[in-house]
N, C-alpha and C positions, 0 to 999 in steps of 0.2 A: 296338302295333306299327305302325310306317309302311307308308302304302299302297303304297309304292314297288317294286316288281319285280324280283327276282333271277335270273339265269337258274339253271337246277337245278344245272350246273358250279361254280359258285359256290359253294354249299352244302357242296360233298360235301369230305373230309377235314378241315374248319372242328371246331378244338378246341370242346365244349361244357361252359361252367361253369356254378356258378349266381350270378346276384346277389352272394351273398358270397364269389365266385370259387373255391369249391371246384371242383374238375375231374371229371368227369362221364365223357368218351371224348372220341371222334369221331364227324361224321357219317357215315355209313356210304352210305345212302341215304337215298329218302323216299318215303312215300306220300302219292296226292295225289286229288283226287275229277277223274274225268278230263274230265267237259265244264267244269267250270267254273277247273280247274286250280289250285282251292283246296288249300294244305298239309295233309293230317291230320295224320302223324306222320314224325319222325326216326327212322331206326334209328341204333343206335349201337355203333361198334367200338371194340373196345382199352377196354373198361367198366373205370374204375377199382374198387378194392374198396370206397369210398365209396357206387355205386351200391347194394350191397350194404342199406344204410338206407333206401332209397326202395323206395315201391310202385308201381314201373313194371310196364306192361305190356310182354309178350313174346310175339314169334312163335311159329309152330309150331318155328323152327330156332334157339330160345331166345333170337333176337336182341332188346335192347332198345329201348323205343319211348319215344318222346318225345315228347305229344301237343303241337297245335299251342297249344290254347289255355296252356302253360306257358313259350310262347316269348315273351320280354321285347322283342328286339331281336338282332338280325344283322347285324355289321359284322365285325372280323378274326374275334370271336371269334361262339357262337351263346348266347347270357344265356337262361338261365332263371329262373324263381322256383319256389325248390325247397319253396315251400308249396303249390304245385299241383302237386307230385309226391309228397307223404306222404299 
């Protein structure tokens, strides 16, 4: 992933696929480590029932999470590699 800078507005309702363009949701929000303002994870709304096959982690308010290290790249859309989600 580019070291390039997003603001967090940016991020948020951005469709999330994987690689092979299966569709995943949206971002919801993020979590982020707060001094150093590093990404942890995506949560994700509107979870298609595709999610359903991955071993995603989940909040306490069952929301899904998308960790940073599965993130490909972030431009219209957010790419994953849905081999670091099984």
């Amino acid at each position: 992933m580019s070291s390039e800078k997003n603001p967090f507005s940016a991020l948020l309702g951005k469709m999330i696929v994987t690689k092979e363009g299966k569709r995943l949701g949206f971002a919801k929000d993020i979590t982020f480590e707060t001094k150093s303002g590093e990404l942890i994870n995506i949560l994700v709304k509107d979870a298609t029932p595709y999610t359903r096959n991955l071993n995603l982690e989940r909040t306490k308010s069952e929301d899904l999470l998308i960790p940073h290290s599965a993130i490909i790249a972030i431009g219209d859309f957010i790419i994953v590699s849905e081999e670091d989600l099984i």
